[in-house]
N, CA, C and O atoms as a MOPAC input file, in Angstrom:
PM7 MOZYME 1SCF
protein

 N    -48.49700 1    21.02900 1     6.59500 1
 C    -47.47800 1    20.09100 1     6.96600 1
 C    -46.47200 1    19.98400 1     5.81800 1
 O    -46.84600 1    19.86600 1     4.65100 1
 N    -45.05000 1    20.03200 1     6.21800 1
 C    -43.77600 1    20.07100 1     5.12700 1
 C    -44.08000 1    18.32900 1     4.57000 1
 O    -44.49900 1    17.54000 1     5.41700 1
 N    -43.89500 1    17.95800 1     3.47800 1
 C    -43.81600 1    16.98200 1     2.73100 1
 C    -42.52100 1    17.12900 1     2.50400 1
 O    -41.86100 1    18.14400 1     2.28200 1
 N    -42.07400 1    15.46600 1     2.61900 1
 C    -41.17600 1    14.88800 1     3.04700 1
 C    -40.63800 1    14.51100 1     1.66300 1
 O    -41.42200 1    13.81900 1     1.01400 1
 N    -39.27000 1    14.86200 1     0.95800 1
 C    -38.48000 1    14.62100 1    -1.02800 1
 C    -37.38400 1    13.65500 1    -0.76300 1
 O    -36.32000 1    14.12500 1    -0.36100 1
 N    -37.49600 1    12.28500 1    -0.94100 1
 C    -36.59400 1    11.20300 1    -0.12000 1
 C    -35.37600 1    11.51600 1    -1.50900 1
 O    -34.15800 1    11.34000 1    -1.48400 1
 N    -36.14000 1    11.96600 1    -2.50800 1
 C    -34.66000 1    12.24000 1    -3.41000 1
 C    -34.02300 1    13.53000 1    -2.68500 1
 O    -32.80600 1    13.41300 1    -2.54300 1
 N    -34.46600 1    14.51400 1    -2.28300 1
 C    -33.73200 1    15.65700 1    -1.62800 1
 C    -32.97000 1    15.23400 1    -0.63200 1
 O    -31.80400 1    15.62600 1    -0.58200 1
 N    -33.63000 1    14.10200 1     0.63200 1
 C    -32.70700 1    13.42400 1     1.47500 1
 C    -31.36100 1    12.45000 1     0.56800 1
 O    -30.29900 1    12.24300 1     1.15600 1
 N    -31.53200 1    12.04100 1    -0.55100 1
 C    -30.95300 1    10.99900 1    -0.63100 1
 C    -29.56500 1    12.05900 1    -1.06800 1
 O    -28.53300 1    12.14400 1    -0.40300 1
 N    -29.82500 1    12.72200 1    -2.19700 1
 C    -28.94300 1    14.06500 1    -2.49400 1
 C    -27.84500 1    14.86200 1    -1.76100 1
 O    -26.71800 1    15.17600 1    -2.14400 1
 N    -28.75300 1    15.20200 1    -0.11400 1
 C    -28.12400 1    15.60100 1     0.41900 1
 C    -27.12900 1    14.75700 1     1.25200 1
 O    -26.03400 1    15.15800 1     1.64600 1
 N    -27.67900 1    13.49200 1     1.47300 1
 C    -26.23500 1    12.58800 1     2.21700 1
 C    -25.11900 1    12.21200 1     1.20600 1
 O    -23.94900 1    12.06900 1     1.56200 1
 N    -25.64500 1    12.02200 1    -0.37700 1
 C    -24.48800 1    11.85600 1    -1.16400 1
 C    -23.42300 1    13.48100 1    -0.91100 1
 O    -22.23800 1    13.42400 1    -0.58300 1
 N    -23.97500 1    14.44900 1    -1.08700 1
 C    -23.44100 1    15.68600 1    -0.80600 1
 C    -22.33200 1    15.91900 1     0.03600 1
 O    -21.21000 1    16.24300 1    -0.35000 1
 N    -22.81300 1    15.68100 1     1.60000 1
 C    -22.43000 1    15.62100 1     2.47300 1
 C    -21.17800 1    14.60100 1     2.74100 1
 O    -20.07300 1    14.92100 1     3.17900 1
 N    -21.60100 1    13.36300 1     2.38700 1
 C    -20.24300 1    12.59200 1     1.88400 1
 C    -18.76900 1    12.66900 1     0.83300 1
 O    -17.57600 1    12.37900 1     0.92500 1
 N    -19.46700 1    13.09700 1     0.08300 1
 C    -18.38600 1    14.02500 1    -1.01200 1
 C    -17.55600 1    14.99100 1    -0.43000 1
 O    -16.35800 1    15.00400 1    -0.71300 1
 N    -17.93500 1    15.62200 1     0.17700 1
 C    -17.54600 1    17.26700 1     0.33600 1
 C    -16.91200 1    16.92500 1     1.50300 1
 O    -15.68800 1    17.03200 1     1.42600 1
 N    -17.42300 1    16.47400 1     2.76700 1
 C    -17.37400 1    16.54600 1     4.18400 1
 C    -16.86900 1    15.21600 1     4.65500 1
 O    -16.27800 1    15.19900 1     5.73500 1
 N    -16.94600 1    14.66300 1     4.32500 1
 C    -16.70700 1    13.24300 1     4.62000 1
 C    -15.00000 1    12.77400 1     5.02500 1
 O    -14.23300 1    12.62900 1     4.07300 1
 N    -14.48000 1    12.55700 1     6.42700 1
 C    -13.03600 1    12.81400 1     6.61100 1
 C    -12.79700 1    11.10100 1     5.95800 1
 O    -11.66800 1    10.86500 1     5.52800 1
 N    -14.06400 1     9.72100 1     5.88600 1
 C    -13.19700 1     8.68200 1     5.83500 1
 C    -13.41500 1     8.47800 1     4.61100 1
 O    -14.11200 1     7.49400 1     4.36100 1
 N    -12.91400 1     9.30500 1     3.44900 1
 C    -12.32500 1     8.68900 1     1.86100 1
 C    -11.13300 1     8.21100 1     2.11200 1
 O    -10.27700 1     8.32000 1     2.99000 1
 N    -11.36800 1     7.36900 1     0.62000 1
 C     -9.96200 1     6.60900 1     0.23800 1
 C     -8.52000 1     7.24600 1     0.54600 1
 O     -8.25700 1     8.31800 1     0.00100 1
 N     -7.64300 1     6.69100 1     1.32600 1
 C     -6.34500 1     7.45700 1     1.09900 1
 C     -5.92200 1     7.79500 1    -0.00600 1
 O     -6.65400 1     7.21600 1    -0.80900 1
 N     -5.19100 1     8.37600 1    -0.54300 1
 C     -4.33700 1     9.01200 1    -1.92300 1
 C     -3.08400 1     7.82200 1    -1.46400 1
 O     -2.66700 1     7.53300 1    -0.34200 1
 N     -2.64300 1     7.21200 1    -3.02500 1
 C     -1.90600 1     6.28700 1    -2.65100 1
 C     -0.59800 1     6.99700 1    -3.68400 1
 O     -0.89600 1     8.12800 1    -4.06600 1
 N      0.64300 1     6.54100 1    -4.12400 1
 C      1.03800 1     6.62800 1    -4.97500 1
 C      2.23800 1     5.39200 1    -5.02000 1
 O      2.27400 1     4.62500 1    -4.05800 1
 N      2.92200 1     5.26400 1    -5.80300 1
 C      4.04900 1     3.67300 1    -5.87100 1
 C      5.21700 1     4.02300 1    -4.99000 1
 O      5.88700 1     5.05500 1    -4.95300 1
 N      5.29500 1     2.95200 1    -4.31400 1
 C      6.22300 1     2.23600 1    -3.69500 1
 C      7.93300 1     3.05800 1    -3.88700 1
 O      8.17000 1     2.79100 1    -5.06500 1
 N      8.22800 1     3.25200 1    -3.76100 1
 C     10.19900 1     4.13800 1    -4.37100 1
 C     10.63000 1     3.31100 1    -3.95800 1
 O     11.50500 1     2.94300 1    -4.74200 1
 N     10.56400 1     2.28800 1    -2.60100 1
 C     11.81400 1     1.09800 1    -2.36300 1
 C     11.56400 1     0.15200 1    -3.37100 1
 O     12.51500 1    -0.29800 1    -4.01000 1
 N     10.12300 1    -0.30300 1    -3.65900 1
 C     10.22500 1    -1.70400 1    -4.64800 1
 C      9.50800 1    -0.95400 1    -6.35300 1
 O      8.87900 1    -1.57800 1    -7.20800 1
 N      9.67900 1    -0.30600 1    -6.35900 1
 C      8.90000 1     0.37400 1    -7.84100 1
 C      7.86000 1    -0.04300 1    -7.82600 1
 O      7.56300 1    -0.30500 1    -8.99100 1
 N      6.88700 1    -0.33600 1    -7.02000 1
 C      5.39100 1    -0.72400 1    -7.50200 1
 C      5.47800 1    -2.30400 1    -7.52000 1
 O      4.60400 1    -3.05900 1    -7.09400 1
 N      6.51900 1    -2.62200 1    -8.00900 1
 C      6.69100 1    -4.73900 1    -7.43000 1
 C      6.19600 1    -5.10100 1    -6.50700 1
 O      5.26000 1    -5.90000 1    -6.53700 1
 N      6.67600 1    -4.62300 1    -5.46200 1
 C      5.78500 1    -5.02700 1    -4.35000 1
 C      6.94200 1    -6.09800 1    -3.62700 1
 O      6.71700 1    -6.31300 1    -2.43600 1
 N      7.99400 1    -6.70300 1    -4.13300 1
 C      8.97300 1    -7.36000 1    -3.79300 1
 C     10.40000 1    -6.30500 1    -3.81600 1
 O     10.51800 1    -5.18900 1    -4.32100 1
 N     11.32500 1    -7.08000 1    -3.11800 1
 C     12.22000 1    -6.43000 1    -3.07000 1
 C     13.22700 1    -7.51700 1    -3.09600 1
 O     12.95800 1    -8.64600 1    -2.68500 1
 N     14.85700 1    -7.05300 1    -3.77100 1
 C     15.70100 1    -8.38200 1    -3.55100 1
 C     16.57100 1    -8.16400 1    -2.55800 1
 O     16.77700 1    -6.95600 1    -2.44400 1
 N     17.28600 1    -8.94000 1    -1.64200 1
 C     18.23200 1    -8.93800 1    -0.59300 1
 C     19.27500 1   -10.12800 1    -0.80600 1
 O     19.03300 1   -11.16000 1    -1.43300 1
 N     20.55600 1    -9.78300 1    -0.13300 1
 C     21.19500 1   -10.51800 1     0.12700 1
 C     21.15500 1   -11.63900 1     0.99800 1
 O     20.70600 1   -11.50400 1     2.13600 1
 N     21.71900 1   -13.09800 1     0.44700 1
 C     21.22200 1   -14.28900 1     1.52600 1
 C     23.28200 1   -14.68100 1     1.84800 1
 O     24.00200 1   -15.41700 1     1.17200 1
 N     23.49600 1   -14.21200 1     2.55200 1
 C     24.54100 1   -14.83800 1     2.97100 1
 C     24.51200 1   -16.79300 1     3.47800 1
 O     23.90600 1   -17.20600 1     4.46700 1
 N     25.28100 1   -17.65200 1     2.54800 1
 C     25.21900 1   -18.56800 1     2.81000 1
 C     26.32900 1   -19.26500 1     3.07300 1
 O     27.13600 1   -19.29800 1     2.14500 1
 N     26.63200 1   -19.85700 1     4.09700 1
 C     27.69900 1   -19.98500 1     5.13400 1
 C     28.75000 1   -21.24700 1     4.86800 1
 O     28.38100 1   -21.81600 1     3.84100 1
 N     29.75800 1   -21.79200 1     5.34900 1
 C     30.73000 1   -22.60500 1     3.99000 1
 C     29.77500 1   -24.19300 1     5.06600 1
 O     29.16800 1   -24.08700 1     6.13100 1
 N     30.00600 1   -25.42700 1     4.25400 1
 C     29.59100 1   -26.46600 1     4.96300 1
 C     30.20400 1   -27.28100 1     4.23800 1
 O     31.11400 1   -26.93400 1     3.48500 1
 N     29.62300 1   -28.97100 1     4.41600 1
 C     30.27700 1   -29.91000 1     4.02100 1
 C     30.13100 1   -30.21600 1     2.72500 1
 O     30.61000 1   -31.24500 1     2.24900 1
 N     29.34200 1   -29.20300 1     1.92200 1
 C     29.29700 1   -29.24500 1     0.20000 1
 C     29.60700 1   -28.73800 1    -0.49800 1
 O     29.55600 1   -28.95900 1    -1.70800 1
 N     30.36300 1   -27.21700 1     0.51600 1
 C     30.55000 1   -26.23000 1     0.13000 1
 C     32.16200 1   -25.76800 1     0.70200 1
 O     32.29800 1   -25.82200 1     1.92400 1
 N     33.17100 1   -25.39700 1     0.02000 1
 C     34.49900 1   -25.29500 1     0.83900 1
 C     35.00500 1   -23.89800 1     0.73900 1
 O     36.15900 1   -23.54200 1     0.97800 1
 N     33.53800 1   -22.78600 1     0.17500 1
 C     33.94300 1   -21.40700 1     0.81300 1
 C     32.06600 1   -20.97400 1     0.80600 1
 O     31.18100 1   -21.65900 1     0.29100 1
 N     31.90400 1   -19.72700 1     1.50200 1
 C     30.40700 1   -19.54800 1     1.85900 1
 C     30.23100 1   -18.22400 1     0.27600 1
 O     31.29500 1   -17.96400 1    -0.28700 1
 N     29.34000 1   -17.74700 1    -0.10600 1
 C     28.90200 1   -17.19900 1    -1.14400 1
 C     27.62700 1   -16.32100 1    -0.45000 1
 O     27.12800 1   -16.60500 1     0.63900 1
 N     27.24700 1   -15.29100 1    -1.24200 1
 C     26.46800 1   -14.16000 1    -1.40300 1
 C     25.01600 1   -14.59500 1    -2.37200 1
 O     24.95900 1   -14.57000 1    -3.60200 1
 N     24.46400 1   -14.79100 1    -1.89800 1
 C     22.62700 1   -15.19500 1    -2.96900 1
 C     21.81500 1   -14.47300 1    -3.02200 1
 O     22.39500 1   -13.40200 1    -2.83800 1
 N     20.52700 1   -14.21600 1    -3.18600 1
 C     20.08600 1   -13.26500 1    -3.53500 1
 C     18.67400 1   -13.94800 1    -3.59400 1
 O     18.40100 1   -14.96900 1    -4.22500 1
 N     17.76000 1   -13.13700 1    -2.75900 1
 C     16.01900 1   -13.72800 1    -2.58800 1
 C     15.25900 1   -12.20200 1    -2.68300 1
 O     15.40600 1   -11.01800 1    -2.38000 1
 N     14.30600 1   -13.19000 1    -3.35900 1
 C     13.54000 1   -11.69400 1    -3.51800 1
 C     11.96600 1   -11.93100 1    -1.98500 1
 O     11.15500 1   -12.85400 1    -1.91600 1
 N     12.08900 1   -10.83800 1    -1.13900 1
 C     11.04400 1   -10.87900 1    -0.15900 1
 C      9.64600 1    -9.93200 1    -0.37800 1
 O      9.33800 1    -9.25400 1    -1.35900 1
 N      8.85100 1   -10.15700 1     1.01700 1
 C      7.82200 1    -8.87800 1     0.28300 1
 C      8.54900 1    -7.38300 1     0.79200 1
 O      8.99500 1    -7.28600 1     1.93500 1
 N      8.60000 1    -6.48500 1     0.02500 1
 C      8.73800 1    -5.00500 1     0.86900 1
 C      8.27700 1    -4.44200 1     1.71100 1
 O      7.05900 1    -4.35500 1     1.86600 1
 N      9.23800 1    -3.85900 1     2.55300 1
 C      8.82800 1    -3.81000 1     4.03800 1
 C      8.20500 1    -2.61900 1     3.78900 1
 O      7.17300 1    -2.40700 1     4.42700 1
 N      8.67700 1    -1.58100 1     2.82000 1
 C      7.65600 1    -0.43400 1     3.24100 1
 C      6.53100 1    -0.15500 1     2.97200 1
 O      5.93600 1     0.69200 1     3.63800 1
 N      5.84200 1    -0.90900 1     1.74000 1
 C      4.96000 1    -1.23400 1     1.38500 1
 C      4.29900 1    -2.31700 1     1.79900 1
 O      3.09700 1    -2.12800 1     1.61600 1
 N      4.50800 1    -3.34100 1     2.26000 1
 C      4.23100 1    -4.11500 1     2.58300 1
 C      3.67900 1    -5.49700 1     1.43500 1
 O      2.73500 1    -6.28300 1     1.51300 1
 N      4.38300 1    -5.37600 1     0.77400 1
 C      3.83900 1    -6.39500 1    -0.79500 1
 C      2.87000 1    -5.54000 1    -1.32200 1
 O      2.25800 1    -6.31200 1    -2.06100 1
 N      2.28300 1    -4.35700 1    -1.43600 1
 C      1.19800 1    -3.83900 1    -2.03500 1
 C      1.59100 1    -2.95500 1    -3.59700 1
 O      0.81800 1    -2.82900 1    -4.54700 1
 N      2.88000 1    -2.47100 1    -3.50800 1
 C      3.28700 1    -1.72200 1    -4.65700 1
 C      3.04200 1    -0.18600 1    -4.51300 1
 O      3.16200 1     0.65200 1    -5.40600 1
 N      2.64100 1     0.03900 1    -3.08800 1
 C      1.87500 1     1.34900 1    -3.28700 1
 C      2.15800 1     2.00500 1    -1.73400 1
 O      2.40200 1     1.38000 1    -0.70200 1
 N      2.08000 1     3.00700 1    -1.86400 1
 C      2.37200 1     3.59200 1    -0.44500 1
 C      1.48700 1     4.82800 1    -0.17000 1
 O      1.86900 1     5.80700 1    -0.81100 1
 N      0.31000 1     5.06400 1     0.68200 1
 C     -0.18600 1     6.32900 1     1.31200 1
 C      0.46000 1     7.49500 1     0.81000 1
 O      1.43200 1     7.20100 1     0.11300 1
 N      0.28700 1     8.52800 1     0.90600 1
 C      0.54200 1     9.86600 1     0.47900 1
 C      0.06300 1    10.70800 1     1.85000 1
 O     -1.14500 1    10.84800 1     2.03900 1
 N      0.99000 1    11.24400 1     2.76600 1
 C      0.72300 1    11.86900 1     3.96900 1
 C     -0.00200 1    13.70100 1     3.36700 1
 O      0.48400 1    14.42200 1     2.49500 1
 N     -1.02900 1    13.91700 1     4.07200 1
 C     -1.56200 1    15.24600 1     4.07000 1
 C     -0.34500 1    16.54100 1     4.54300 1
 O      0.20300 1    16.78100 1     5.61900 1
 N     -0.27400 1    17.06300 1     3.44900 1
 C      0.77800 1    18.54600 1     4.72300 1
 C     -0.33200 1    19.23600 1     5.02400 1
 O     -0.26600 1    20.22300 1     5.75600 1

């Protein structure tokens, strides 16, 4: 009867995961719209009112849309 090497099993699923395994970590690399910030700044157009007797251009910083606030963006496979 074959006797059973739970380190040979254990070996071979680390193996198999390494090598074969399609769900590893994505490859990430930084962001090009926000440099890795993770924010981005935009224009706030603000409109004339009763405090104000012409409207002005402001400036907010949001999260980045292409990144999504993370600083980092996937790396597509060719």
């Amino acid at each position: 009867m074959h006797k059973v090497d739970p380190m040979e099993i254990m070996l071979s699923d680390i193996f198999d995961k390494v090598f074969y395994s399609k769900d590893q970590e994505p490859r990430t690399t930084i962001c090009l719209e926000c440099e890795g910030d993770g924010e981005v700044e935009i224009e706030v157009f603000m409109p004339q009112n009763f405090d104000r007797d012409v409207g002005y251009i402001d400036h907010k910083k949001v999260e980045c849309p292409e990144c999504g606030g993370l600083g980092e963006v996937e790396v597509e496979d060719e």
